[in-house]
Structures are given as C-alpha cells and as structure tokens.
C-alpha positions as CSV (number, residue, x, y, z in Angstrom):
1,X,-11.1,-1.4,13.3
2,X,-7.8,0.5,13.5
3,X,-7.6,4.0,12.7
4,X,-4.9,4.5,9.8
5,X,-2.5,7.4,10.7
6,X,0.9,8.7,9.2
7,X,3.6,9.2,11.2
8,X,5.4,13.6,10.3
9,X,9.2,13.4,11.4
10,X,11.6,15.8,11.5
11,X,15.3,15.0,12.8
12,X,18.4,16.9,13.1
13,X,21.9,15.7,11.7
14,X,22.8,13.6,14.6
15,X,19.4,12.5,15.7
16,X,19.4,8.7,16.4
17,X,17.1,5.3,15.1
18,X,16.9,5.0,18.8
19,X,16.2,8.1,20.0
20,X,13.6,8.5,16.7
21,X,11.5,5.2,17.7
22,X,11.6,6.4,21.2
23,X,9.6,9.3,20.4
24,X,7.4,7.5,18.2
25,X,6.3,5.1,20.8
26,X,5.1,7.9,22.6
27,X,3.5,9.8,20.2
28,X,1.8,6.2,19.6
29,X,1.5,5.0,22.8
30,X,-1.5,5.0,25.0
31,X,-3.6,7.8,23.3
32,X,-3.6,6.5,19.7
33,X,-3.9,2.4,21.0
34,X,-6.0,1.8,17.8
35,X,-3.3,3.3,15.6
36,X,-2.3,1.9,12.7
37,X,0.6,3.4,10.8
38,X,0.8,3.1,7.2
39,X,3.6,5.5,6.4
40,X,6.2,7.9,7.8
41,X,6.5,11.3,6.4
42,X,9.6,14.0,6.1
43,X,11.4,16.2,4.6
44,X,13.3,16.2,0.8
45,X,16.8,15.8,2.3
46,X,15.8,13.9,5.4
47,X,14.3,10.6,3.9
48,X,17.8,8.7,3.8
49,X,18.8,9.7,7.3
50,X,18.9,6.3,9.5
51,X,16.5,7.8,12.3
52,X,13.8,8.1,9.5
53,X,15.0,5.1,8.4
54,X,15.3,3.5,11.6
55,X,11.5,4.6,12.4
56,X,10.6,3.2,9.1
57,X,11.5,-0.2,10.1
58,X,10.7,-0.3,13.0
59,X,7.4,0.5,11.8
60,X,7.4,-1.7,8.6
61,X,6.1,1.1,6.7
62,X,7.2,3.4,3.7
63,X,8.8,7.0,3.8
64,X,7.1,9.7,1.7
65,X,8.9,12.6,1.1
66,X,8.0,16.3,0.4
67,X,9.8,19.3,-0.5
68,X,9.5,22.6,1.6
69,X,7.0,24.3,-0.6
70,X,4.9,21.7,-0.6
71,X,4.8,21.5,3.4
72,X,4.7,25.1,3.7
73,X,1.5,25.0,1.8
74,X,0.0,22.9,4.8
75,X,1.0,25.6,7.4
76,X,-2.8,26.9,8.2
77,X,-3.4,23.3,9.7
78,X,-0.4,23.4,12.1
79,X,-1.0,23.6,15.9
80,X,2.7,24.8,15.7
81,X,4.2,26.6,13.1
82,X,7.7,27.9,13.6
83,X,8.6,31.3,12.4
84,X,12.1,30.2,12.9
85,X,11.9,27.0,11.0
86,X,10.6,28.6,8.2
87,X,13.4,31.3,8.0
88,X,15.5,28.5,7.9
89,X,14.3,25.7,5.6
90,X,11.7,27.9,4.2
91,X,8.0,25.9,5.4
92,X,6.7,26.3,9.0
93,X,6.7,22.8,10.2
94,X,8.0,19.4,9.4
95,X,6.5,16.6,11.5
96,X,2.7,18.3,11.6
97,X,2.8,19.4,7.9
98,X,4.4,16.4,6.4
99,X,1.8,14.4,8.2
100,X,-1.0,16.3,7.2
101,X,0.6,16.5,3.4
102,X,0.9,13.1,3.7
103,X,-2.8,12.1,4.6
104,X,-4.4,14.3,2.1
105,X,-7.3,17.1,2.5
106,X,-9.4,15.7,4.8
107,X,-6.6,14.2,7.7
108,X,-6.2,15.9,10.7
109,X,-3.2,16.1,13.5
110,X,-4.2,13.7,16.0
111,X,-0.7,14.1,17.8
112,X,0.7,17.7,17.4
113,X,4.2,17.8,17.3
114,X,6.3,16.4,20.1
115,X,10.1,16.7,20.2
116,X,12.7,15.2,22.0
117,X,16.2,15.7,21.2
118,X,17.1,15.8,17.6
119,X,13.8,14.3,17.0
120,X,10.3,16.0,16.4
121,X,7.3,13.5,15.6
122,X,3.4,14.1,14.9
123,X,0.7,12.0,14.1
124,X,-2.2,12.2,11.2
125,X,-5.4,10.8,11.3
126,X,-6.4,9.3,7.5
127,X,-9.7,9.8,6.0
128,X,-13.1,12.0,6.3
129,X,-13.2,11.3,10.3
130,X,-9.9,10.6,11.9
C-alpha cells in the first residue's frame, strides 16, 4: 500500500511549472517509489502562482494554503529553518513546515527541503508511522 505524503513548496516570483515539477520528481523519485501524493502545500500568497499551480496538476492533487504564523508554529520540526527567511516573511521555513502543517501532528519530513532555482520542495509522510 502506498504511503500518503504532502508535497511543502516554496517558489520565488519567477520560478517556473517546469522548473517546479522538476524538482518534485526528484524529491519523489527513487527514494519515496511508494509515494502517494495527496496534496501540495505553500504559502498565503503563493497558492495562485503557476509553478504551485503547475505542480498541482501535474500531480492531480489540491493546494492547501497556510499563513506565516501558522508555519512558523511548525519550526521545531524543521531539519532547516532559515533565520533569514523568517526575517523576511516572518516563519522559518516554507516547503518543510507547510508539509508538516499540512499532514497534521503525527507526519514527519520524509524529504527535507531541496531547492533548485526559484523552487524549494519537501516531502511529509501522513499518519502515526510515515
């Protein structure tokens, strides 16, 4: 049975749908081959840009959105938090906590965050044993 994970994304202004599913393949690819995305996660703000969009079709799955105090509340379960993010947007992460917001209490990063370009990605085990 396939694992159910959500897909964290965080994308610049001029990240591309391209460039976005690229670096979800990977984050999928190989290591998570039992994978089974059910959502993709952002931020408030980013959930209309057409790399999340993109990603989302790709994917045929919804986009959740959550606003930067509600990630920022996930930042003891990030393998990366950003100091700098954070004195920018005002939370610590994007990809890992939206992710993690996303899959509730009990989902862990399987994928820390991986970022290419404009584009940063992390992956979210569901459940009581991702």
């Amino acid at each position: 049975m396939a694992r159910t994970v959500i897909v964290g994304i965080g994308v610049t202004e001029t990240a591309t749908a391209r460039e976005a599913v690229d670096v979800v393949e990977s984050a999928l690819g190989g290591v998570l081959d039992d994978a089974r995305p059910v959502a993709i996660a952002t931020i408030f703000g980013r959930a209309e840009h057409p790399a999340v969009q993109g990603v989302a079709g790709y994917l045929g799955v919804p986009v959740l959105v959550f606003d930067a105090a509600r990630l920022e509340r996930e930042t003891p379960r990030l393998l990366n938090p950003s100091e700098s993010l954070f004195e920018r947007i005002g939370c610590h992460g994007v990809a890992e906590a939206a992710a993690l917001a996303a899959g509730g209490p009990e989902a862990r990063l399987l994928v820390g965050k991986i970022k290419d370009g404009g584009v940063t990605v992390a992956v979210a085990a569901t459940g009581p044993n991702p």
